[in-house]
KOLKOL-124843 format. One record per residue (C-alpha): residue number from 1; chain; y, x, z. Coordinates in steps of 0.5 Angstrom, whole numbers, always signed. Layout:
N
NUM,A,Y,X,Z;
...
//
This chain:
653
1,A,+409,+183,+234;
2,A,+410,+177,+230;
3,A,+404,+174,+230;
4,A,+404,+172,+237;
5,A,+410,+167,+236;
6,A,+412,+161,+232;
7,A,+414,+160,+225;
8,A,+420,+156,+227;
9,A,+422,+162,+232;
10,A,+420,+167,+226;
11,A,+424,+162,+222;
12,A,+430,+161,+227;
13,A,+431,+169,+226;
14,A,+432,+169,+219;
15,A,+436,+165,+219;
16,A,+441,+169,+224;
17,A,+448,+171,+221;
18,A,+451,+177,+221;
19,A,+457,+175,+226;
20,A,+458,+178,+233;
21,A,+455,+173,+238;
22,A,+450,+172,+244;
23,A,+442,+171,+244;
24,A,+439,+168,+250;
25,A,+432,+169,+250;
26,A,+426,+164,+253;
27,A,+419,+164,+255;
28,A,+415,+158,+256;
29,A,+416,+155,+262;
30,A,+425,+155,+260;
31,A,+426,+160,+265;
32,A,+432,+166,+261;
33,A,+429,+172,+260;
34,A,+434,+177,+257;
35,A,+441,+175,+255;
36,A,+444,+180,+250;
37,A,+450,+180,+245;
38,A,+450,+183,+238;
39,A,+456,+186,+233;
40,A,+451,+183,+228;
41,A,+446,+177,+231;
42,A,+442,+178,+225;
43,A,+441,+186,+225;
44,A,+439,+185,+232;
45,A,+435,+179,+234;
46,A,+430,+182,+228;
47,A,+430,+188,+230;
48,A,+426,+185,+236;
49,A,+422,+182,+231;
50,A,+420,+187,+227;
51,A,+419,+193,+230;
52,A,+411,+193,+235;
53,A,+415,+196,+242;
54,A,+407,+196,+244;
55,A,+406,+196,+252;
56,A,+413,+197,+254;
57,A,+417,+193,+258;
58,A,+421,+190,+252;
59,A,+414,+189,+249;
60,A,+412,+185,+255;
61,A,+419,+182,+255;
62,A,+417,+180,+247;
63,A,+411,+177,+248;
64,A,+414,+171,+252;
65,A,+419,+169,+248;
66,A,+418,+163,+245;
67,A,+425,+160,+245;
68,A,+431,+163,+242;
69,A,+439,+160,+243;
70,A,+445,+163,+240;
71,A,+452,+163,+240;
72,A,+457,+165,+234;
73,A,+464,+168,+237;
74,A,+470,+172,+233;
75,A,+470,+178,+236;
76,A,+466,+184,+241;
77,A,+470,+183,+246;
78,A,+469,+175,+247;
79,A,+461,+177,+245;
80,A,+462,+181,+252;
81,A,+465,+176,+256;
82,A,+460,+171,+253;
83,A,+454,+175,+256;
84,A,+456,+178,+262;
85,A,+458,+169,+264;
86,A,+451,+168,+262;
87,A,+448,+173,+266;
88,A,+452,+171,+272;
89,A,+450,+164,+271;
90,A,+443,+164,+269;
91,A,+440,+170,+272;
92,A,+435,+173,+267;
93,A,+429,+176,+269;
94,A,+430,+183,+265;
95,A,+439,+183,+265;
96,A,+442,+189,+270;
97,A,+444,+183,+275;
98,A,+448,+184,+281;
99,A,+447,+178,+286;
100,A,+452,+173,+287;
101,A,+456,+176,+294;
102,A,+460,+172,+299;
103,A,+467,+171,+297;
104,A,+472,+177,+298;
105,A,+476,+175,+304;
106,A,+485,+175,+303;
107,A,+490,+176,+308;
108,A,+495,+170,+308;
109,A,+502,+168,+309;
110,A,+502,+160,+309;
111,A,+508,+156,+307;
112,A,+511,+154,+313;
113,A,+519,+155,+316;
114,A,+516,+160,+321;
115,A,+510,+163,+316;
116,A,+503,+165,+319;
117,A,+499,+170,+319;
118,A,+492,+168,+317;
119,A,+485,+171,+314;
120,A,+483,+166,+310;
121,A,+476,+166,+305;
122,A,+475,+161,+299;
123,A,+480,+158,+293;
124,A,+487,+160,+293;
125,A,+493,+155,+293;
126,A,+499,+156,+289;
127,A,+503,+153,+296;
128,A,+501,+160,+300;
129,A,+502,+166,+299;
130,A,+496,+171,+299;
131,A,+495,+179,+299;
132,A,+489,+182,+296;
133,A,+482,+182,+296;
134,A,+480,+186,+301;
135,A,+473,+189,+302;
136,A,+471,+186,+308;
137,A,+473,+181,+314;
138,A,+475,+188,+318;
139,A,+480,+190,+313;
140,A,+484,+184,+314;
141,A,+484,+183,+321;
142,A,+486,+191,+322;
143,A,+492,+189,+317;
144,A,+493,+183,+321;
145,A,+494,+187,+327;
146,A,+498,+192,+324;
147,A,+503,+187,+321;
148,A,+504,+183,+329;
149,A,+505,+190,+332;
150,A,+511,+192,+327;
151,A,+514,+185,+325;
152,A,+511,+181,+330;
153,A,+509,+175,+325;
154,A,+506,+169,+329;
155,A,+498,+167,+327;
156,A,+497,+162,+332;
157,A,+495,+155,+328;
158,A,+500,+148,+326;
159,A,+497,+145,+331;
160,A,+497,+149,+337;
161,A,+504,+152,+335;
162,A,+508,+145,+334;
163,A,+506,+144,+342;
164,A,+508,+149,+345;
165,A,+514,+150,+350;
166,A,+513,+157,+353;
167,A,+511,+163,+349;
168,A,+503,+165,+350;
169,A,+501,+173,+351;
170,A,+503,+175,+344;
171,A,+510,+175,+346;
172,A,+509,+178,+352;
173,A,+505,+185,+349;
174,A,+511,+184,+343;
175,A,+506,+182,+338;
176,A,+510,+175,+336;
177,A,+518,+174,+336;
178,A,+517,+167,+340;
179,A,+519,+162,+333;
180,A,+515,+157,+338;
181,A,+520,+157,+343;
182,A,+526,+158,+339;
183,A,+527,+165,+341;
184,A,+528,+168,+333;
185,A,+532,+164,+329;
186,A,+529,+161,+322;
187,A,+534,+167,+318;
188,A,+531,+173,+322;
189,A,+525,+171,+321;
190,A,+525,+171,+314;
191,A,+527,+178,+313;
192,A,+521,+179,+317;
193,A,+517,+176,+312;
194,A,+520,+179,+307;
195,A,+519,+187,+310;
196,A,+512,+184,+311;
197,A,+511,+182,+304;
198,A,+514,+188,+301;
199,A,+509,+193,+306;
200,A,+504,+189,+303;
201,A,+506,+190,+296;
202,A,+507,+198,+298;
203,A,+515,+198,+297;
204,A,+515,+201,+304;
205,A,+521,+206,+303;
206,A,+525,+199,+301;
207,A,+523,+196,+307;
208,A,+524,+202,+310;
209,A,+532,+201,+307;
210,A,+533,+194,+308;
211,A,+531,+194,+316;
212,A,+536,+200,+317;
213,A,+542,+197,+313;
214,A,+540,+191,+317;
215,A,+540,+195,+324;
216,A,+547,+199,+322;
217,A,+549,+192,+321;
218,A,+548,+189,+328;
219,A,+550,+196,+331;
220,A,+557,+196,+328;
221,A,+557,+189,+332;
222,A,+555,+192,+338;
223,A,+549,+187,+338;
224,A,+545,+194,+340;
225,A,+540,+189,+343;
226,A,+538,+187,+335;
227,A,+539,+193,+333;
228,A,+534,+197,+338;
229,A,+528,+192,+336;
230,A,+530,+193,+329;
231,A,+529,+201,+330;
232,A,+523,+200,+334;
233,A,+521,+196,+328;
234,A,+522,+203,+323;
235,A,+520,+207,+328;
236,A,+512,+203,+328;
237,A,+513,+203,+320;
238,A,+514,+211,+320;
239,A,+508,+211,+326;
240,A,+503,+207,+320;
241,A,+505,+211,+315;
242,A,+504,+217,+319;
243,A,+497,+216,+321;
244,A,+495,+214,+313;
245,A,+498,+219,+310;
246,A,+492,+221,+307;
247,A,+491,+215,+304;
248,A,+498,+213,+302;
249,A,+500,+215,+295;
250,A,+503,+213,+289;
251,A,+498,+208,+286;
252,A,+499,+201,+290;
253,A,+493,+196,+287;
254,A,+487,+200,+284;
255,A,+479,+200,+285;
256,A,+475,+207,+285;
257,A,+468,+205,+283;
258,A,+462,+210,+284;
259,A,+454,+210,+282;
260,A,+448,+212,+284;
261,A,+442,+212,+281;
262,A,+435,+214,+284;
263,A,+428,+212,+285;
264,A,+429,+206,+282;
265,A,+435,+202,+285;
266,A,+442,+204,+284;
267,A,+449,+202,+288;
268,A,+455,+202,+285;
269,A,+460,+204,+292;
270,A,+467,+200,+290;
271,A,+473,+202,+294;
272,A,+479,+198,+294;
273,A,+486,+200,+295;
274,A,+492,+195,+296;
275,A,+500,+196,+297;
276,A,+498,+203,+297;
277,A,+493,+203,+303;
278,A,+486,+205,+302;
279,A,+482,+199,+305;
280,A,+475,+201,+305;
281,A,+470,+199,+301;
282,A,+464,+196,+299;
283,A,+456,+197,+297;
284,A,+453,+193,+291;
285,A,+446,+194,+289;
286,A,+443,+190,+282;
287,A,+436,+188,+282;
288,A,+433,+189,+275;
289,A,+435,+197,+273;
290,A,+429,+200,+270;
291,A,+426,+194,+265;
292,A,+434,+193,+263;
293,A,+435,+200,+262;
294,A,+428,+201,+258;
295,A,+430,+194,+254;
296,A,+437,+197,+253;
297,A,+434,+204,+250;
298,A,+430,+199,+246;
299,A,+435,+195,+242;
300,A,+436,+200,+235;
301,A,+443,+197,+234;
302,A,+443,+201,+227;
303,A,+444,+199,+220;
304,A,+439,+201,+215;
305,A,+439,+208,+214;
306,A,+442,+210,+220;
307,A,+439,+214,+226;
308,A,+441,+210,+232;
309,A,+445,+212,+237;
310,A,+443,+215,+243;
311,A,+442,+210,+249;
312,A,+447,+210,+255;
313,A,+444,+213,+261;
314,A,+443,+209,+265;
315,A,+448,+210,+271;
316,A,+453,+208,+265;
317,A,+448,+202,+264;
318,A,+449,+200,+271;
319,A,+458,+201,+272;
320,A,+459,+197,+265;
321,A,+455,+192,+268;
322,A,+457,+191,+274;
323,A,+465,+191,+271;
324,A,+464,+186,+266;
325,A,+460,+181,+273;
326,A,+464,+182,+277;
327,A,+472,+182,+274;
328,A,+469,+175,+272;
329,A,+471,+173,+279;
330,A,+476,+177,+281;
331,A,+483,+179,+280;
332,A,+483,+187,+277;
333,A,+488,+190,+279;
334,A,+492,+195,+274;
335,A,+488,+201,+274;
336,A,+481,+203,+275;
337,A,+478,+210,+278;
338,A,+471,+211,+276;
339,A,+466,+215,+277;
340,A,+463,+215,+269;
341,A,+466,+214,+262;
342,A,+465,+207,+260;
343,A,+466,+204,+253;
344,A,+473,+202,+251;
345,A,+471,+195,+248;
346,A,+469,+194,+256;
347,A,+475,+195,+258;
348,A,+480,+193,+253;
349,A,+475,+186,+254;
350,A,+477,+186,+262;
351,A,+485,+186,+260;
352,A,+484,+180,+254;
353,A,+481,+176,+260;
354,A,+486,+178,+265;
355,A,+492,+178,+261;
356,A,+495,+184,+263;
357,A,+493,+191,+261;
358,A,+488,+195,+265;
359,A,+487,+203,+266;
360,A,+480,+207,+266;
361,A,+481,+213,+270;
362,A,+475,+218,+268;
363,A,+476,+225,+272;
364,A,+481,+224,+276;
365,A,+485,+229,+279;
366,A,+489,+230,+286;
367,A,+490,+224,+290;
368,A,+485,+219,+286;
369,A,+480,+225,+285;
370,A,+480,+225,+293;
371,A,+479,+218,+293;
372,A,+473,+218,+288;
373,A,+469,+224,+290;
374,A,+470,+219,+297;
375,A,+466,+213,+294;
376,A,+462,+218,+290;
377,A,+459,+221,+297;
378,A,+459,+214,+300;
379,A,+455,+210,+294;
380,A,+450,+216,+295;
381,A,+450,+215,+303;
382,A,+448,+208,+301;
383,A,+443,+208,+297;
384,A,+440,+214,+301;
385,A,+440,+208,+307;
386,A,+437,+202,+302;
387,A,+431,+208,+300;
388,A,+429,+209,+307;
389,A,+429,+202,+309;
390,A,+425,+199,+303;
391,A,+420,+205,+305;
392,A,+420,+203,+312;
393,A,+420,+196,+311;
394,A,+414,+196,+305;
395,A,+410,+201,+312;
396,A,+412,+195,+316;
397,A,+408,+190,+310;
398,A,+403,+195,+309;
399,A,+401,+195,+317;
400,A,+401,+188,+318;
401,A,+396,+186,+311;
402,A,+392,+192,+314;
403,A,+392,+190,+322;
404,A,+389,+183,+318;
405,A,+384,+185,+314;
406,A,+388,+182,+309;
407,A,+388,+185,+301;
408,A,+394,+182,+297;
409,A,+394,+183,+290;
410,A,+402,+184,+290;
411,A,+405,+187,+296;
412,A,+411,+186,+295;
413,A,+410,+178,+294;
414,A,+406,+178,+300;
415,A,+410,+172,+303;
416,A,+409,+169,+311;
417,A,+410,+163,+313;
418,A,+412,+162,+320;
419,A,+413,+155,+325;
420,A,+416,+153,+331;
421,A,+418,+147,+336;
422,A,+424,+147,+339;
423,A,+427,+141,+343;
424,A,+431,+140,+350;
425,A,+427,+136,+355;
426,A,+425,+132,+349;
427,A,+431,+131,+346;
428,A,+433,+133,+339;
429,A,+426,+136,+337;
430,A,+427,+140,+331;
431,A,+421,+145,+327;
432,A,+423,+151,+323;
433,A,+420,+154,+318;
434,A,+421,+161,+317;
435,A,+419,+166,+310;
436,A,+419,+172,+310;
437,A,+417,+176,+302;
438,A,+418,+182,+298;
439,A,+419,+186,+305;
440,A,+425,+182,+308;
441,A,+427,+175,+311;
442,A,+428,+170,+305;
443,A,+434,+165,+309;
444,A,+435,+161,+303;
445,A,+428,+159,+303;
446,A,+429,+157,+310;
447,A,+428,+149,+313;
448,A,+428,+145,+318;
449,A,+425,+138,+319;
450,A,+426,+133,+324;
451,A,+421,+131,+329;
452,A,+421,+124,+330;
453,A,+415,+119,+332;
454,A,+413,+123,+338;
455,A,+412,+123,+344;
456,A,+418,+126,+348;
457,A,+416,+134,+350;
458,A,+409,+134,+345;
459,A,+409,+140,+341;
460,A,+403,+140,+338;
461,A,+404,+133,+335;
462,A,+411,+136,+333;
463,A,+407,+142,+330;
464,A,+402,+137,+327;
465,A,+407,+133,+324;
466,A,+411,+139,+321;
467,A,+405,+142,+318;
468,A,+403,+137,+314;
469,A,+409,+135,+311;
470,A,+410,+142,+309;
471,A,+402,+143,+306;
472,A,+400,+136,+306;
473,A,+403,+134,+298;
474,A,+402,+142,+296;
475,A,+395,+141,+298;
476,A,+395,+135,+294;
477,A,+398,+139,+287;
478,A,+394,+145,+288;
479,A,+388,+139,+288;
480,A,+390,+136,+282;
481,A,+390,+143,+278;
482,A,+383,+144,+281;
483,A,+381,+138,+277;
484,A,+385,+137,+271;
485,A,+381,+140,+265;
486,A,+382,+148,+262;
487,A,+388,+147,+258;
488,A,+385,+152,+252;
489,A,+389,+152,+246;
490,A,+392,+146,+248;
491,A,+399,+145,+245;
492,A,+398,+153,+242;
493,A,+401,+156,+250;
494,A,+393,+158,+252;
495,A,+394,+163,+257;
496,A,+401,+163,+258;
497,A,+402,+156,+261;
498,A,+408,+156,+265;
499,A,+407,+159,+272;
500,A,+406,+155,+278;
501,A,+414,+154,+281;
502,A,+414,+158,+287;
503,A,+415,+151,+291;
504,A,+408,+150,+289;
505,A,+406,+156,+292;
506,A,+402,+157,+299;
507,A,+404,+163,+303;
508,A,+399,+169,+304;
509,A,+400,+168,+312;
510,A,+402,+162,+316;
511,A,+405,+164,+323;
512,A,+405,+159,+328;
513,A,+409,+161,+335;
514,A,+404,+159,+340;
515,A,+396,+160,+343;
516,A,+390,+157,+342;
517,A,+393,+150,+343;
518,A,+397,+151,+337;
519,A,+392,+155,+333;
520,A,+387,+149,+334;
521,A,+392,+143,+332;
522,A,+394,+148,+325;
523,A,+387,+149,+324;
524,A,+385,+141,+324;
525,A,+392,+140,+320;
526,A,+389,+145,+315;
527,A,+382,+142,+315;
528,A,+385,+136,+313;
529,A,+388,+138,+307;
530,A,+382,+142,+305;
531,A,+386,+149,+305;
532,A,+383,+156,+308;
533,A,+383,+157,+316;
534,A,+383,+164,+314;
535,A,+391,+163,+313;
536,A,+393,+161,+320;
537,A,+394,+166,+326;
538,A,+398,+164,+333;
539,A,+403,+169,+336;
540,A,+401,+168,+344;
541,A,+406,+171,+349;
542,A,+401,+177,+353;
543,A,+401,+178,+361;
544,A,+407,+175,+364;
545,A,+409,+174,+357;
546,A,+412,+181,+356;
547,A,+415,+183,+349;
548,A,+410,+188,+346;
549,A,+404,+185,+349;
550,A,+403,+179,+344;
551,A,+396,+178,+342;
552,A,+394,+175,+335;
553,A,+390,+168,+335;
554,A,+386,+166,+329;
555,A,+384,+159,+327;
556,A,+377,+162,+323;
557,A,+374,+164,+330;
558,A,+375,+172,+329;
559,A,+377,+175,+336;
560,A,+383,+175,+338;
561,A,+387,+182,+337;
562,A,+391,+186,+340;
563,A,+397,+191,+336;
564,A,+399,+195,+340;
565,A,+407,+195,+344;
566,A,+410,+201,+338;
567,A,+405,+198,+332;
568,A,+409,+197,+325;
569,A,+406,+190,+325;
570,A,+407,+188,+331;
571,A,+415,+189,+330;
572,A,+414,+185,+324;
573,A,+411,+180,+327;
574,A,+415,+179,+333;
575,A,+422,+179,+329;
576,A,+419,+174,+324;
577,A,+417,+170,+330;
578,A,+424,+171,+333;
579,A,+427,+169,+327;
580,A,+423,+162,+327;
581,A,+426,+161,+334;
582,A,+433,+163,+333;
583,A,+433,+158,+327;
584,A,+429,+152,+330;
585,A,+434,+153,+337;
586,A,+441,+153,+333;
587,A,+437,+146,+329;
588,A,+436,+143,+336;
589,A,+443,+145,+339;
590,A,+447,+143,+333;
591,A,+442,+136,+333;
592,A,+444,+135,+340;
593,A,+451,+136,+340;
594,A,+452,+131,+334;
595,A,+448,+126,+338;
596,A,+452,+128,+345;
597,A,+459,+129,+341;
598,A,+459,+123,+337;
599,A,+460,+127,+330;
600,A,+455,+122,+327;
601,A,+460,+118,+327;
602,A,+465,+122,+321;
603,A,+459,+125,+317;
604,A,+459,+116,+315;
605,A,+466,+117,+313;
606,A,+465,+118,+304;
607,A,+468,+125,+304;
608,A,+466,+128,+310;
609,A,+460,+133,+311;
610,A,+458,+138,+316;
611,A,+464,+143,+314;
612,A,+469,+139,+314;
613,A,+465,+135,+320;
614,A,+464,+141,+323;
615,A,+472,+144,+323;
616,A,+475,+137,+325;
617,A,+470,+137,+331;
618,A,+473,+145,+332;
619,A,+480,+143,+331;
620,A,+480,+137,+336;
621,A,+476,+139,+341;
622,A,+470,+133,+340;
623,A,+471,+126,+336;
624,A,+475,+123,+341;
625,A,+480,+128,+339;
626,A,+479,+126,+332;
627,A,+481,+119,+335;
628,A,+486,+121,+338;
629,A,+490,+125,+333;
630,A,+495,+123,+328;
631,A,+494,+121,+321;
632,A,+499,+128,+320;
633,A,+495,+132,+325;
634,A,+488,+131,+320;
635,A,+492,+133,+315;
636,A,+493,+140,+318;
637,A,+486,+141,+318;
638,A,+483,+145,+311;
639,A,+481,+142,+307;
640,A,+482,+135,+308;
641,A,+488,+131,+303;
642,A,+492,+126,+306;
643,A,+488,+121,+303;
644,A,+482,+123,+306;
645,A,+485,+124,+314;
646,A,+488,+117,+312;
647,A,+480,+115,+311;
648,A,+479,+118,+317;
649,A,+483,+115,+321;
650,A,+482,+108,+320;
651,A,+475,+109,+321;
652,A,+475,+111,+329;
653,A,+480,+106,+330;
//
């Protein structure tokens, strides 16, 4: 292999040291193809080198590198967090990559004398106190309802709570105890935070003991009353346990971690449980599985003389990988149930990371083996559902190429563009642009663009305007590259130029959402900018604008065609072009409230932005509530300083 790479990349590589380390490996348009770690960076890197891997995979990979960086650490452990933060951050091209999720969202207690309830997702605050992560939004609002049911905690906001002179329905349907109004006192409701603390903690039994001590207590001076709600209280907790008997056991934090491999793809199930209840748990699906497996199986890590070891499979590949990603970000909890035997560096680096010492569990038994053989069951059910999906969605595709007489050399890059106008008697006239590729809506890739020169209500010039904006610079870029010379042996890259960026990449298919008029008036934009008419196709409404019955419109004169009401392709493109309509009106409804509102007038103000915009405006009513409140009353809203409520207040006064 090293006849197709430089000197002083060569060079680099002799010159490594036999130190543990990272190696990032690049191509020549600086995109991160592999990042790995090494007990000996200079055995392994060479190893690369050295060897002809042939047509396979780690072969191709090798042939793009063209640049090389490595960092020397002390030891295997900071070598593995070292290569899974990279990872995370770099996202190369043939790592096992799990795909950054939202983040996990927690129950929390806020600092207050009558403390609330509250979901909450984002950075945490020393301030409050917070239970979890939990799997999923479900799970915290399910445990938020069981702890008003048996301590009655107040979720109400400051706001709304610090304005109030009768108790709402909660205390009616005995969910809250009142502290609005004053009908507990600052002590009692405090032990109930306690109880709920330690329920969430999984101290249940000394809940349990506290709050009979607490209503013997009451009882012995004849405060019955008191001590009724207190046995109405045990009596719910006992009821709880009842119905979770199944999932209550010894174990109060642990994590079961189940993975599936099969056709290809592969999803690690993660089950969480918490203060001794099982919350539920969660799917992940890593992109990259079958070329980072095969460059794992081709790094030959062994000294001279040694036979390598065998490589991992590859469900064991995909577990230590998505450990090692994942715990970055979040809290590991004290003991780790899994489905497959990972290595003990791994965990022992999990355990320096998190300071505290974590426990793998391999073949578990009783309750956790319960537990396991769940996520197990359900990563299957998983990745049995994403298989069938991608099949069917890669039908949809196929179906709709066919439908257009259309021959993509890559399917599964077959990306769609699709247009619409959207506006309210001309008010806030907004176009959205859409884009479907690898058999799935790309939100990310989707935008926006204010319309404005026009006349009111003229969706053609919309469209005009939209389109050219969108193809009118790409078309002058694809130009310049018709034009500019071959560059040959030129700067010694030849055939391996850097590719063209995806921005700088036409759609195989433009849908505009409309008849001929908005056919035509792309086809004028796309004659102007000198790009194929062959790409343009309108979605017209069918007889009485049915669903169903849509017709397909060309811009290169073909005939119009009918898909037919149950055909894949046109289910495809009815829900791209649904897609592009939800995304220009949501544009245009948030357009119009700003103009209406008047919540312009606080995205000028250094600091704020459409969230924090968007939660004063929820919070207040409207800018005129914004006016209207206090320096203190801003404050409350999340994420705003008092410095910056300050900064808001002297800009609306």
């Amino acid at each position: 292999m090293s006849d197709v790479h430089s000197d002083q990349l060569l060079s680099e590589v002799a010159a490594l040291p036999q130190l543990p380390g990272v190696y990032r490996y690049f191509d020549a348009a600086g995109a991160v193809l592999y990042v790995g770690k090494a007990r000996n960076l200079k055995k392994r890197v060479a190893n690369y080198f050295q060897k002809s891997h042939g047509g396979t995979r780690i072969g191709h990979m090798i042939s793009k590198i063209v640049r090389m960086e490595t960092t020397v650490v002390r030891s295997e452990a900071e070598a593995l967090l070292l290569e899974n933060n990279l990872i995370k951050t770099l996202k190369p091209r043939y790592n096992i990559l799990f795909r950054d999720d939202k983040s996990y969202p927690y129950l929390k207690i806020a600092s207050h004398e009558f403390p609330r309830l509250a979901y909450y997702r984002g950075a945490v605050d020393k301030k409050h106190r917070y239970f979890g992560p939990y799997p999923s939004a479900w799970a915290v609002k399910e445990s938020i309802q069981l702890l008003q049911k048996v301590f009655k905690l107040r979720t109400c906001e400051d706001t709304v709570y610090a304005n109030r002179t009768r108790p709402c329905l909660l205390y009616q349907i005995k969910r809250c105890t009142g502290p609005c109004v004053g009908y507990i006192t600052p002590e009692s409701y405090a032990q109930d935070v306690a109880s709920a603390e330690a329920f969430l903690m999984g101290d249940t039994q000394l809940v349990l003991s506290k709050l009979e001590a607490r209503m013997t207590e009451h009882a012995e001076k004849l405060e019955f009353e008191q001590a009724a709600e207190l046995r109405n209280q045990m009596s719910a907790i006992s009821r709880v346990l009842h119905q979770q008997s199944i999932e209550i056991a010894s174990d109060k934090d642990v994590d079961i971690l189940a993975v599936k491999v099969q056709g290809g793809k592969a999803c690690v199930n993660l089950a969480m449980v918490r203060g001794g209840r099982h919350l539920g748990d969660r799917a992940y699906f890593p992109v990259h599985v079958e070329d980072a497996a095969q460059i794992h199986h081709g790094e030959l890590d062994a000294e001279e003389g040694v036979a390598p070891a065998p490589a991992d499979p590859i469900e064991v590949q995909v577990l230590e990988a998505f450990i090692a990603q994942h715990y970055i970000d979040v809290p590991v909890p004290a003991t780790l149930v899994l489905s497959h035997l990972v290595s003990r560096e791994l965990i022992e680096a999990i355990s320096q990371q998190a300071g505290a010492r974590v426990t793998a569990v391999f073949q578990p038994r009783e309750q956790r083996r319960h537990w396991l053989e769940m996520a197990e069951t359900n990563a299957g059910l998983q990745l049995a559902r994403l298989l069938a999906e991608e099949g069917s969605q890669q039908a949809r595709t196929r179906a709709l190429a066919d439908a257009l007489e259309l021959a993509p050399d890559d399917l599964d890059n077959f990306r769609i563009e699709c247009f619409d106008i959207s506006h309210t008697a001309g008010e806030a006239t907004q176009a959205s642009c859409v884009v479907f590729e690898r058999h799935t809506m790309q939100n990310r890739e989707y935008r926006r663009y204010n319309i404005e020169g026009i006349t009111p209500g003229d969706d053609y010039a919309a469209m005009r305007q939209v389109l050219h904006r969108r193809y009118g610079k790409l078309a002058e870029a694809m130009a310049a590259e018709t034009d500019a010379p071959p560059m040959g042996d030129a700067g010694g890259v030849g055939s391996d130029a850097p590719p063209k960026t995806r921005a700088a990449r036409m759609p195989d298919l433009v849908l505009v959402d409309g008849g001929k008029g908005q056919v035509s008036m792309a086809r004028e934009v796309f004659g102007e900018l000198g790009l194929a008419l062959s790409l343009i196709v309108g979605v017209e409404k069918g007889e009485g604008r049915k669903v169903g019955l849509e017709e397909l419109v060309f811009a290169d004169g073909r005939e119009k065609v009918y898909l037919g009401k149950d055909s894949a392709a046109l289910m495809l493109v009815a829900q791209i072009r649904d897609e592009a309509h939800r995304f220009a009106i949501t544009g245009m409804r948030a357009k119009r409230a700003k103009v209406r509102v008047g919540g312009s007038q606080l995205e000028d103000i250094p600091g704020i932005g459409p969230k924090r915009r968007a939660r004063l405006l929820q919070r207040f009513g409207g800018i005129r509530g914004v006016a209207a409140a206090s320096v203190e009353d801003i404050a409350s809203v999340e994420g705003i300083a008092t410095d910056l409520a300050e900064e808001i207040y002297r800009a609306l006064h």
